[in-house]
N, C-alpha and C positions, 0 to 999 in steps of 0.2 A: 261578403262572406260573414258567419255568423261568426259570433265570438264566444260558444260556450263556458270557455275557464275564464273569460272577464281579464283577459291582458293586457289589452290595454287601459284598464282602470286598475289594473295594479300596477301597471309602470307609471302611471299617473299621480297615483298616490305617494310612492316611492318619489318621484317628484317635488311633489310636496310635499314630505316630509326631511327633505334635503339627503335622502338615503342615495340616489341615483348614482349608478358610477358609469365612468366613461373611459375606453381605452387610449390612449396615450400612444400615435406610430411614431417609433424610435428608428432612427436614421444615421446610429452610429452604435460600433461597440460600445459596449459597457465600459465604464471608464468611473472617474469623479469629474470629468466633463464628457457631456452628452448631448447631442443634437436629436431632438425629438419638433417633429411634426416644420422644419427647416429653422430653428434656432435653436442657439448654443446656452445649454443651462452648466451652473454648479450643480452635480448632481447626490443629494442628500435621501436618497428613498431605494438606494441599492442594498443587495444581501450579499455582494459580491467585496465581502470586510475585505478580504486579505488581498484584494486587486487583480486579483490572476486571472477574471474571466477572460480577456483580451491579451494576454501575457504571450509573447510571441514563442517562445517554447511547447507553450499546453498548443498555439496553431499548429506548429511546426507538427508535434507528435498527433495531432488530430488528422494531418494532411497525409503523413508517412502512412498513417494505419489505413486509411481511405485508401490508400494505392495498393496497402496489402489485402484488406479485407473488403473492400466497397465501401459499400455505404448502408446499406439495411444489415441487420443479422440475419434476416431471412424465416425466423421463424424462434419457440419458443424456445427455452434455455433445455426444455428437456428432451426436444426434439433433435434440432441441430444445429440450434440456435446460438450455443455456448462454445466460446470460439476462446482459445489460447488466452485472448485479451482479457476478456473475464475471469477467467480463471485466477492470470496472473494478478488482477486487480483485486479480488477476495482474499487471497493469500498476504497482500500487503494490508489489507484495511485490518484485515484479524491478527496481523502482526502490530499496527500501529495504534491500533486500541488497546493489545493489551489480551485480546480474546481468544478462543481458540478456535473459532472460525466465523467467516464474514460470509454473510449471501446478499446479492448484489438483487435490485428492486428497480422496478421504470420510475417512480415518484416517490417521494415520502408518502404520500398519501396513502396507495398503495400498499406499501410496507407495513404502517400501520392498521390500512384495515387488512392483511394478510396474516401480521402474526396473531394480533389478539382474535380474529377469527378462529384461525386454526388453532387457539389452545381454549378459547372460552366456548360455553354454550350455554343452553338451558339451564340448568344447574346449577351454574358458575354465576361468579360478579366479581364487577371490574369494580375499583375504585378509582376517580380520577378528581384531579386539583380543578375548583368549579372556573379557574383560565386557561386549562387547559387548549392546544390547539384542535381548530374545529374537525380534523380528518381523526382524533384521537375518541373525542364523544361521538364520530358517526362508527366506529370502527367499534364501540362497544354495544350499540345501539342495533346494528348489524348479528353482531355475535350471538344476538338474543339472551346474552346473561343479563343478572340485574345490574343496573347501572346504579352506583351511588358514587356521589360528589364532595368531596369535602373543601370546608373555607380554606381560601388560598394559602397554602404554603402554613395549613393550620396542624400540624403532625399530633395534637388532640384531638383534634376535632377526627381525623380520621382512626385513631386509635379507637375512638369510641363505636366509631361506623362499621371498623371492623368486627369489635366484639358483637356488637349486636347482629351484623346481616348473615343468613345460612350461607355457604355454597359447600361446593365440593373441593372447586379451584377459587382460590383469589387471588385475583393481579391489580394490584396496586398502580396507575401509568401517574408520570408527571411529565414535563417540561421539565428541560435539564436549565433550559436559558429561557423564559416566556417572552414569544415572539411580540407581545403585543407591549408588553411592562420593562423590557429588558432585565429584569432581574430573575436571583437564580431560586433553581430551589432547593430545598434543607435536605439533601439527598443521604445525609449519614443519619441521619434525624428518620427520615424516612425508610431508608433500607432496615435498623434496627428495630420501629414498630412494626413492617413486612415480615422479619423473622420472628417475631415473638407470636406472630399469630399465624406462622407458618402458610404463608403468603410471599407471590413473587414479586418484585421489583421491574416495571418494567421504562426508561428513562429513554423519554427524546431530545436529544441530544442535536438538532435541527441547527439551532442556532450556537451551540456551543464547540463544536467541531470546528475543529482550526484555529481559534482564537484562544481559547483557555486552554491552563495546563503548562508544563512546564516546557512539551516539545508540542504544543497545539493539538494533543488529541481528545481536547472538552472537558464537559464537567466531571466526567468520572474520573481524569489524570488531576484534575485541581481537587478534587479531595481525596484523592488518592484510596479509589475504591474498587477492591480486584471483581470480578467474575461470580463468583461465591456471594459478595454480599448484593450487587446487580445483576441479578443472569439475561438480562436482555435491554441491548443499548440500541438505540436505531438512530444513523448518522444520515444526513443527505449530500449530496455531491454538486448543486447548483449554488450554494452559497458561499460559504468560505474556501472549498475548493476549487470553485469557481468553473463546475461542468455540469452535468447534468444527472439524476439520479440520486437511489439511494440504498441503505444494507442495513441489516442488520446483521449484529455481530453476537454472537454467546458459543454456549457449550455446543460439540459436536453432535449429541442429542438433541441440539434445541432444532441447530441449521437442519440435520436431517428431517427431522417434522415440519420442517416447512418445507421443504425440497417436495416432499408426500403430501401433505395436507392445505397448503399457501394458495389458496383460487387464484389471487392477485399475482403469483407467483407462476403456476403452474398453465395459467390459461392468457397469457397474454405475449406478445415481441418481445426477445431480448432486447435491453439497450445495443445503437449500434456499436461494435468494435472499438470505432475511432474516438466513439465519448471515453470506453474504459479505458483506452491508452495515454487519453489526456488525462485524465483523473492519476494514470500512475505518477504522471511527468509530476503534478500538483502538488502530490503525496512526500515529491522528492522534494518539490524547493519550499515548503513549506518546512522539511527538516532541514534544509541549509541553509534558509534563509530567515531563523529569526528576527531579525532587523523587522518585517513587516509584524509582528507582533507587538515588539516594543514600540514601533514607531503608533499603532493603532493604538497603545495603555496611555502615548504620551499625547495623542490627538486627544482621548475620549476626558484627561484630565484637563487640559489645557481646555476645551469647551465646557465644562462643567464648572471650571474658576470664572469664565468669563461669563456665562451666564447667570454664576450667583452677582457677581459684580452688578449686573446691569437690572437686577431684580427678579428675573425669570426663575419659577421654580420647577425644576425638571424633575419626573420622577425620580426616585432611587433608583440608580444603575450605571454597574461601571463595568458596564457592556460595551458594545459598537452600537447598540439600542438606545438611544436616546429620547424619551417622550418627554414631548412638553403638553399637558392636561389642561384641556380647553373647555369639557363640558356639553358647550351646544355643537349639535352636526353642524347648523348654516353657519357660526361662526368660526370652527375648524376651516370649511368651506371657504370661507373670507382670507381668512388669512394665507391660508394655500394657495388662493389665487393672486394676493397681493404678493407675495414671496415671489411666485409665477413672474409677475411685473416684472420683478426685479433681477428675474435672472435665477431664481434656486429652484430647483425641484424637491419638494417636499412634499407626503402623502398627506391629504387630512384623513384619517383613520376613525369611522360612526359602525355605529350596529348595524348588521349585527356581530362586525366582527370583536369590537367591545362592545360590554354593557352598558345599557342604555343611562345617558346624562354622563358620560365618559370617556366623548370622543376629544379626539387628541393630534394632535403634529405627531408622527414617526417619524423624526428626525436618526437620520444610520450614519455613521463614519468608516472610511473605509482607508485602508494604507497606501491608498493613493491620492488622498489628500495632503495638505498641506497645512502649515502653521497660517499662510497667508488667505487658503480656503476656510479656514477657521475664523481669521478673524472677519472674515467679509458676513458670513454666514452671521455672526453675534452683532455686528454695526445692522446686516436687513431685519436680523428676528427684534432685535430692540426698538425699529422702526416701525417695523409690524405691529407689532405687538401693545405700543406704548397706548396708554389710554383704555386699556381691555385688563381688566382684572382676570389675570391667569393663574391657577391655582395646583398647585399638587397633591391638592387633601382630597383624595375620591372619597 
């Protein structure tokens, strides 16, 4: 058969250039040990911080709902799709961020390309941080407004960008937590230039949810920023709440226009039932269960003392995001696989999801780890690693 788009010389290429990725069949719950493909790793490359994916509570309320509700929703959320569960699930996420209403999304991705859809257009421009996550610049790219970027976590650089570019609407997006650098961004910094140029704020909030803040509802409770100075937060529900999905949260004006306007929104499956009854249960021991909180600030310091000890210079970040910055893809590669040897699961992370001469280990801790997973983890990376000039200066 012919080969018009030239496929397989671009998977060939991709080859060669050590871009090539490969799925991974996982053969256990999620956990901080994991049996992938019939052996048992420490697992280091989960978004699953706060441990609750497998948490036999969130099964339990996932199994009850299945026996109430099935198992599909059956169809769209505006159809008849929108069932009790959702409901009651919206009404606590907009309670527990802070907002005044939540609307419930199949993916973040989604989300993202649904709201700034539905408020950007022709006209309009987005401004977004140049690390921002990849569904954030197709979501603006999509909306057909202009798209401008400003240097990372640079609140002049986009001060400038604002003055200068037309629109009608400006939306301002960041990362609240960057999935790739684990560090956060200047969000008071940044809401303050949005209002001076009468421009929205719009923060994803992906990796910050459930982990920061004083009761785990992200980066808007850790700098303690109402509604009025962020009017549009978007949280996901497969990471630290450990289920599936995701919302966005603002003013009752904002939810309503996306209820009308949201393609992502309006033209695809509810989540089933039994993801939003788990996500309640989540919402609950997340508020009663600080301990996994403290115990993930006292993991993420306890591996950042022992890796400066041993020489490793880890990005800035005192996230559950831990990168260590390697530079080359094949040597990312290398060491991923020697880790592999040894029993860890670690991502090597290459372009294009970083910029290119800046791929890295995504090293993740989650509160189901241990003092004694910690230190196993720093005795393989210092083995790994020793003889390889690692650097954190991008």
């Amino acid at each position: 058969m012919s080969d018009p788009f030239n496929l397989a010389e671009g998977l060939a290429e991709k080859k060669q250039q050590h871009l090539y990725r490969k799925r991974l069949e996982v053969q256990s719950p999620q956990g901080s040990e994991i049996k992938v493909e019939g052996r048992d790793y420490l697992n280091f490359c989960s978004n699953d911080y706060l441990g609750l994916a497998n948490h036999p509570d969130l099964v339990q309320s996932f199994k009850d709902a299945a026996n109430r509700y099935g198992v599909g929703s059956g169809a769209s959320h505006l159809i008849n799709g929108h069932s009790s569960a959702h409901q009651n699930l919206e009404l606590e996420l907009a309670e527990f961020t802070g907002r005044d209403r939540a609307l419930l999304f199949s993916t973040g991705y989604m989300a993202n390309l649904g709201v700034i859809s539905a408020l950007c257009g022709r006209n309009d421009a987005v401004f977004e941080d140049r690390l921002n996550h990849a569904s954030l610049i197709d979501a603006a790219l999509l909306s057909r407004a202009t798209l401008k970027r400003y240097r990372h976590n640079d609140c002049a650089h986009l001060e400038e960008t604002l003055r200068h570019t037309k629109g009608n609407r400006k939306l301002v997006v960041t990362d609240g937590v960057f999935s790739m650098d684990g560090d956060l961004a200047p969000v008071p910094e940044l809401a303050s230039v949005t209002q001076q140029h009468q421009a929205w704020l719009m923060v994803d909030d992906a990796h910050g949810i459930g982990f920061l803040g004083a009761k785990g509802s992200g980066t808007l409770e850790q700098f303690n920023l109402p509604q009025q100075e962020v009017p549009i937060l978007m949280g996901t529900l497969g990471k630290a709440l450990g289920t599936f999905g995701a919302f966005i949260a603002g003013s009752e004006e904002l939810i309503e226009t996306l209820i009308q306007n949201a393609r992502t929104y309006i033209y695809t499956t509810a989540l089933p039932p039994a993801v939003a009854a788990a996500t309640r249960t989540s919402l609950g021991l997340i508020k009663t269960e600080p301990w996994r909180r403290q115990h993930l600030a006292e993991l993420i310091s306890t591996f950042r003392s022992g890796a400066e000890r041993i020489g490793l210079n880890l990005m800035p970040s005192l996230t559950p995001i831990q990168p260590l910055h390697v530079g080359d893809a094949k040597q990312a590669i290398e060491i991923s696989e020697e880790l592999r040897r040894a029993g860890f699961l670690i991502s090597a992370i290459r372009p294009p999801t970083v910029p290119e001469g800046t791929s890295r280990l995504r090293i993740t801790l989650t509160a189901g780890h241990t003092d004694q997973h910690i230190a196993a983890l720093l005795e393989a990376l210092d083995k790994a690693c020793s003889n390889r000039n690692l650097s954190a200066n991008l």
